[in-house]
TIDRENTOR-716958 format. One record per residue (C-alpha): residue in one letter; x, y, z. Coordinates in steps of 0.05 Angstrom, whole numbers, plus 5000, padded with zeros to 4 digits. Layout:
BEGIN
type|px|py|pz
a|X|Y|Z .
...
END
This chain:
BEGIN
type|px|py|pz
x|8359|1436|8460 .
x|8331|1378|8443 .
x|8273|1329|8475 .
x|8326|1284|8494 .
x|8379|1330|8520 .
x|8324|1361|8560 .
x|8301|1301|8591 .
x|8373|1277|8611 .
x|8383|1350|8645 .
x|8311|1341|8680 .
x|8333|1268|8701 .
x|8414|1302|8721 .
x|8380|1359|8758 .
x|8327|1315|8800 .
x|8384|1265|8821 .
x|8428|1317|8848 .
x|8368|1355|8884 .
x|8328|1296|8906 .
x|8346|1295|8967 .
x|8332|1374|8986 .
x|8265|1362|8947 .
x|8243|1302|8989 .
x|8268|1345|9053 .
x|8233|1402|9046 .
x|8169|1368|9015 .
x|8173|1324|9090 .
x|8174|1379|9124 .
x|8096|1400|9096 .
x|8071|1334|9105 .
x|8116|1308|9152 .
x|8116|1232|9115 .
x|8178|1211|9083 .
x|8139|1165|9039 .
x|8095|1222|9015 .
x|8144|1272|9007 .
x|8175|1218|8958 .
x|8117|1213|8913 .
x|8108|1285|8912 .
x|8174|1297|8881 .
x|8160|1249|8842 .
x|8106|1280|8809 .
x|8152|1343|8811 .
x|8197|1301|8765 .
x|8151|1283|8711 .
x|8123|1355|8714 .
x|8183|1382|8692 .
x|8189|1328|8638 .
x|8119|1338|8614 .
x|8137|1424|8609 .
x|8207|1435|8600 .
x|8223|1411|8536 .
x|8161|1462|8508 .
x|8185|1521|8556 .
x|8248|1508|8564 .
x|8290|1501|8634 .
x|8289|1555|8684 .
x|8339|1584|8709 .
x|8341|1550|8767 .
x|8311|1480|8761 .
x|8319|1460|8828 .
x|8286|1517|8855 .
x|8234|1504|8805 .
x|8224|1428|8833 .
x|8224|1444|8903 .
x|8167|1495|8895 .
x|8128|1451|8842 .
x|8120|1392|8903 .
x|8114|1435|8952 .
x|8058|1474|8918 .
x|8030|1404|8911 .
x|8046|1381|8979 .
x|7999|1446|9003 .
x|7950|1425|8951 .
x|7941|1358|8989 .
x|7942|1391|9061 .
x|7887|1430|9033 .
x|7845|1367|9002 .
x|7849|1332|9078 .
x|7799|1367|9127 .
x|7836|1339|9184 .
x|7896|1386|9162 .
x|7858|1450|9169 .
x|7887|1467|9224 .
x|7963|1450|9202 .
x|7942|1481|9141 .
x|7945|1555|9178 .
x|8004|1537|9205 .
x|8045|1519|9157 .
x|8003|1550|9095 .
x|8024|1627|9102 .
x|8098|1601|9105 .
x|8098|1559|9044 .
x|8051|1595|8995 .
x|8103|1642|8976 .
x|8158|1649|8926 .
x|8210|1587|8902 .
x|8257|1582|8951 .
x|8332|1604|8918 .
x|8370|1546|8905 .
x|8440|1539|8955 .
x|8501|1579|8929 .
x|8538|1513|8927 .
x|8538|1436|8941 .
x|8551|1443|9020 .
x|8504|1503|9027 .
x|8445|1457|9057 .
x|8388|1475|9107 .
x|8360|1440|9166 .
x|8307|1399|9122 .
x|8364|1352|9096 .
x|8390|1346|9152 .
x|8320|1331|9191 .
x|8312|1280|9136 .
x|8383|1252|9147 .
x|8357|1227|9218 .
x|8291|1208|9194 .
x|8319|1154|9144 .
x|8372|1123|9194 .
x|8319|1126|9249 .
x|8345|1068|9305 .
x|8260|1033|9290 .
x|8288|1013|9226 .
x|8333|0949|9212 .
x|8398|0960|9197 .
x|8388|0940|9115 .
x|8324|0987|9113 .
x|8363|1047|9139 .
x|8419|1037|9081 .
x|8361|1028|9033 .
x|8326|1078|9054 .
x|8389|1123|9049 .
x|8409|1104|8986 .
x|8336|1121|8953 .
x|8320|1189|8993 .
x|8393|1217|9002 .
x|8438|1190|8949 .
x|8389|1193|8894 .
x|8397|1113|8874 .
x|8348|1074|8843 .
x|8310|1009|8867 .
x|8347|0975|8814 .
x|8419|1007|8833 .
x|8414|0992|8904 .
x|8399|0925|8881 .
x|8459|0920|8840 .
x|8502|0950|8894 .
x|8484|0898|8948 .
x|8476|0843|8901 .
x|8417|0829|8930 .
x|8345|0817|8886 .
x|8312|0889|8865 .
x|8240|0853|8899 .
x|8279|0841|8961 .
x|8308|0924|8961 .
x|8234|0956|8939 .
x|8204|0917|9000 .
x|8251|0935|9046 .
x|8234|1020|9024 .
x|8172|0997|9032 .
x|8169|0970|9098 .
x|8212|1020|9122 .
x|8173|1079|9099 .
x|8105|1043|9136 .
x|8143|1035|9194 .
x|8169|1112|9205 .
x|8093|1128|9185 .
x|8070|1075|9240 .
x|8117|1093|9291 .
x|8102|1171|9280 .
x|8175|1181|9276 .
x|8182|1261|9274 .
x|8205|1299|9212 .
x|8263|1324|9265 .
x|8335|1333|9275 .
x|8334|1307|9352 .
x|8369|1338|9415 .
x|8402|1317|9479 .
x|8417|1245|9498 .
x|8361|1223|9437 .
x|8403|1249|9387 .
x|8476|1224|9403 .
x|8435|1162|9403 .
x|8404|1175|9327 .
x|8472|1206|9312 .
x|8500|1133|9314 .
x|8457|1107|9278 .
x|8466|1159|9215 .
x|8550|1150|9225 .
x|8537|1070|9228 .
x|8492|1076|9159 .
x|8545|1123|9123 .
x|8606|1075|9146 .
x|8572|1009|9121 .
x|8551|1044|9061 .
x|8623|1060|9045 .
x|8649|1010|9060 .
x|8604|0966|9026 .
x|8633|1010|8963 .
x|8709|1002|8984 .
x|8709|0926|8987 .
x|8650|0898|8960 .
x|8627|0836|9001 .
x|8615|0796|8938 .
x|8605|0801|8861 .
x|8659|0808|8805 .
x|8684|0875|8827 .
x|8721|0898|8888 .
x|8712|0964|8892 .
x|8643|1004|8874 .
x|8670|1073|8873 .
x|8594|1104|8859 .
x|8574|1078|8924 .
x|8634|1107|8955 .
x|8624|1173|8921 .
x|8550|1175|8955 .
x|8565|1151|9029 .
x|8638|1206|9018 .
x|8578|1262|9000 .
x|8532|1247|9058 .
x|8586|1242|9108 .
x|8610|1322|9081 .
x|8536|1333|9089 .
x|8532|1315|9156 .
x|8603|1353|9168 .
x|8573|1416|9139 .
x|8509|1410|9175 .
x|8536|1389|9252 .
x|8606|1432|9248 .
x|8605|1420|9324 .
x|8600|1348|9319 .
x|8675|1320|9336 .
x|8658|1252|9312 .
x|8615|1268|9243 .
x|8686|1300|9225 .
x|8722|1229|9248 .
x|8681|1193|9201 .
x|8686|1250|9142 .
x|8774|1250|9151 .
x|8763|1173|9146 .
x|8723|1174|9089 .
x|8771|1221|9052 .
x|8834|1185|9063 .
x|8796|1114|9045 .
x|8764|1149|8982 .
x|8841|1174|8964 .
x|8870|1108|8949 .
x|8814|1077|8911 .
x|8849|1102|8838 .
x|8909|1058|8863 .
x|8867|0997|8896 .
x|8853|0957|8829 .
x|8902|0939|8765 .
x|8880|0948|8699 .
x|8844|0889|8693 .
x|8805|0899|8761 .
x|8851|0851|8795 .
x|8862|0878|8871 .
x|8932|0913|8890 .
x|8953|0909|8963 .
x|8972|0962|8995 .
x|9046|0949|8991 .
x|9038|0947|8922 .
x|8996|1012|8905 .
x|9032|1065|8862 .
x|9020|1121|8916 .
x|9025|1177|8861 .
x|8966|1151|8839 .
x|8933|1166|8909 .
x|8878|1227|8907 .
x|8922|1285|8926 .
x|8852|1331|8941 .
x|8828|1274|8983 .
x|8883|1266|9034 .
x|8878|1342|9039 .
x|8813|1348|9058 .
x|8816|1284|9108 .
x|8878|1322|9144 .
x|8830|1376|9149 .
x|8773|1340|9174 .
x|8825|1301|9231 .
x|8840|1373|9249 .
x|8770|1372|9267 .
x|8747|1309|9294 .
x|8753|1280|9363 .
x|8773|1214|9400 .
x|8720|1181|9383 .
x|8713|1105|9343 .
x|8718|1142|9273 .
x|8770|1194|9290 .
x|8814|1140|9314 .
x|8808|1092|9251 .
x|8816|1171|9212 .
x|8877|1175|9246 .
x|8902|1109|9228 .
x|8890|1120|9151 .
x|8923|1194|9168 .
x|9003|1150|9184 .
x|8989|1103|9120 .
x|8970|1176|9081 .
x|9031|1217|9103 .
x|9085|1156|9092 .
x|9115|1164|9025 .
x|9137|1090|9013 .
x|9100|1027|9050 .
x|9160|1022|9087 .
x|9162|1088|9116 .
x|9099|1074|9149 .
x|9094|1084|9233 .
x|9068|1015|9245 .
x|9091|1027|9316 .
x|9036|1084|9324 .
x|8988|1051|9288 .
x|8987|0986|9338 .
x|8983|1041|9387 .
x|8924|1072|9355 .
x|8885|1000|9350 .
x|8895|0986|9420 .
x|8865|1055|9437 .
x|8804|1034|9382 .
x|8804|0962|9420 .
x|8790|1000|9487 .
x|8735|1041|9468 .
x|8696|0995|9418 .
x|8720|0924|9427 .
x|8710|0882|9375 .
x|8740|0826|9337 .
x|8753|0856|9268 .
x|8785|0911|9307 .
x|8836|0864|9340 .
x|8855|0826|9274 .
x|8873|0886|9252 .
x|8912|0905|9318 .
x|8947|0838|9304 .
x|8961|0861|9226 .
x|8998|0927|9254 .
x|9035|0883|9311 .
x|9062|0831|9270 .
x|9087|0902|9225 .
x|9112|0940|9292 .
x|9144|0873|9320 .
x|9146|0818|9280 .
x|9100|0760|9253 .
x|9118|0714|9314 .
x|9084|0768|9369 .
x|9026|0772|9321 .
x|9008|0701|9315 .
x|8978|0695|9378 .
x|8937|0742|9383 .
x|8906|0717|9305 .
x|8906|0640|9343 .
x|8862|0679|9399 .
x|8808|0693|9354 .
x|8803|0630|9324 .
x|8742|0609|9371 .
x|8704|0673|9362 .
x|8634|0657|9334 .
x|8636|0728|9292 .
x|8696|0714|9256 .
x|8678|0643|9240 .
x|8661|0650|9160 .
x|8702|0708|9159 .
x|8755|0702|9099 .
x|8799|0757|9124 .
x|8816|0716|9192 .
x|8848|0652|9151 .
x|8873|0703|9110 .
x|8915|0742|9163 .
x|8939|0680|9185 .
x|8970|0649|9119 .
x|9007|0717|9111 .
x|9037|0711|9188 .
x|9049|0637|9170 .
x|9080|0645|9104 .
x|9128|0708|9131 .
x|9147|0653|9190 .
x|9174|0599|9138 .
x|9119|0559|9148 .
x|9095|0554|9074 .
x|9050|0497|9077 .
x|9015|0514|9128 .
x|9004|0580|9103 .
x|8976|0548|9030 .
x|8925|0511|9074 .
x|8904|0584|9104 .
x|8901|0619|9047 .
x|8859|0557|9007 .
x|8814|0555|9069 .
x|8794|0647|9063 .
x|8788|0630|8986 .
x|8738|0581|9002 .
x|8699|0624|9055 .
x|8708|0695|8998 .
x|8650|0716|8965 .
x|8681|0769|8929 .
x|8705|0735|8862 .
x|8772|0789|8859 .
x|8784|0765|8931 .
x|8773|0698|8918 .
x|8821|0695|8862 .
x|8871|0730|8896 .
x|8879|0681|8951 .
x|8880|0621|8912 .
x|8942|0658|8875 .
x|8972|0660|8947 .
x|8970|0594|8954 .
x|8994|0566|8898 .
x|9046|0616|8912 .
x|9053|0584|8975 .
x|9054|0517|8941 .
x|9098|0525|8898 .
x|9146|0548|8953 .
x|9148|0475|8975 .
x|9170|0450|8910 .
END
């Protein structure tokens, strides 16, 4: 094998394990920020030796045990340790640990670090870039590129948020009781808006970033693997999987967006919607198992028109009830105006007109040109649909609403 081809397997290997490397390095020195340098220094280890003696059989094995070996060494080198050092020495000074039979075979140190990234201390933005780096392996650079926001702005934001876990003494723990249904929200939220920001990108050129959704899709089986008893950590896995299904079917060949009465549904991840009808067998009543349940009726109808709008409307009231929110009842008004008619819908779009939230919101305009232009009211919908282009950061969005209303326009003629 050659240098090269050796260093793309050690740089392959360490994305993939990262995250179990970090883990069990934090649970030595219990500092996230630490543990992250130490596997870094695992990393270029293996790149300094591997290409002369080759890779072991099990490199991951081999990287865990080279920074844990040097997370000991550095106990050892701090006085103040000695006493952790007798605790924890005699259970780490022993042989590699064997790698996990397979992908979902993950201990308790992932999942301990899981909670320590999305701990509720941090801001929202520091807990998805503090995800992204420690559990789905991305670069400064990537996450960067994936929230189109400046790489300066993403490295002090890991920053910050490692000081502050450090500061706040935040435990290297997976917590219990009333503490951790608390954290446990906070690690959904993180893996939802990391998705999400994947499945419709808020802005750029592209509208879909399927590597982010391919990370937020693998924590969220993670988490599903690790808490098996957790009703609504199986919600937001079946979600996940029937949103990750259609994404082959979201986008034309030029990257152009497809609506979802247009989408060749043959083209939808078969695998996918299997394992999200698994995962709703699992989940609960929860926020996430009730928008899983939703996808579930648009993933069992063969043609757009077969879909149970009816049940759906249904299912968004129920999601209104428990976790009220604007977005949520635009979309309530989206399945309406499907179950009944555009007319019943309009109102409740009109309603939300004043709500501070929704104010540079593209999607609200948006929702309202479609009602508008299915009412006959074609003008009036061209204004709409001019007024969410304007407010659309997403250049595929943006673009697809100004085709709407010249559509519209043109209507007129």
């Amino acid at each position: 094998m050659t240098a090269a081809s050796t260093t793309e397997t050690v740089e392959t290997v360490f994305r993939i394990e990262s995250a179990r490397i970090i883990a069990a390095v934090a649970r030595v020195v219990r500092d996230v920020g630490i543990a992250e340098e130490l596997a870094q220094d695992a990393l270029v280890a293996a790149l300094e030796q591997w290409p002369e003696s080759g890779i072991p059989d099990r490199p991951g094995a081999w990287l865990t045990a080279t920074a844990k070996h040097r997370a000991v060494d550095l106990v050892r080198r701090k006085e103040t340790y000695a006493r952790k050092l007798a605790e924890v020495g005699r259970m780490l000074e022993d042989v590699p640990p064997p790698e996990p039979a397979d992908a979902e075979d993950i201990d308790d140190d992932l999942l301990r670090l899981i909670f320590t990234a999305c701990h509720p201390v941090l801001a929202p933005e520091a807990r998805i870039a503090l995800t992204l780096r420690l559990l789905g392996g991305l670069t400064t650079s990537e996450i960067a590129r994936a929230f189109l926001v400046p790489e300066a702005t993403v490295a002090q934001r890991i920053v910050r948020a490692k000081r502050t876990l450090a500061k706040a003494h935040v435990p290297f723990e997976v917590p219990y009781g009333a503490d951790r249904s608390a954290r446990l929200s906070s690690v959904l939220e993180v893996v939802y808006l990391v998705f999400n920001e994947g499945y419709s990108a808020t802005a750029g050129d592209d509208l879909v970033r399927p590597a982010l959704c391919e990370d937020a899709l693998r924590l969220a089986r993670v988490l599903a693997g690790l808490m098996p008893g957790e009703p609504e950590v199986h919600g937001l896995a079946a979600l996940l999987e029937f949103q990750a299904s259609r994404i082959p079917a979201r986008t034309g060949p030029g990257g152009e967006p497809v609506l979802l009465a247009d989408q060749d549904r043959a083209k939808w991840n078969r695998l996918l919607l299997s394992r999200g009808v698994d995962a709703l067998h699992r989940a609960g009543h929860g926020p996430y198992s009730l928008q899983a349940a939703i996808a579930a009726h648009h993933a069992v109808a063969p043609r757009y028109e077969d879909t149970d709008w009816p049940a759906i409307a249904t299912l968004y009231g129920r999601l209104a009830r428990l976790s009220p929110s604007p977005v949520v009842e635009l979309n309530r008004a989206v399945a309406v105006s499907m179950a009944e008619g555009p007319a019943a819908a309009l109102p409740l779009v009109d309603a939300l007109a004043a709500e501070p939230s929704l104010k540079d919101y593209h999607l609200l305009p948006s929702v309202r040109g479609d009602l508008l232009e299915r009412l006959g009211r074609p003008e009036e919908a061209r204004a709409e649909f001019e007024r969410a282009a304007g407010l659309a950061r997403n250049a595929r969005e943006k673009a697809l609403l100004l085709a709407k209303a010249a559509r519209s326009g043109a209507g007129q003629d």
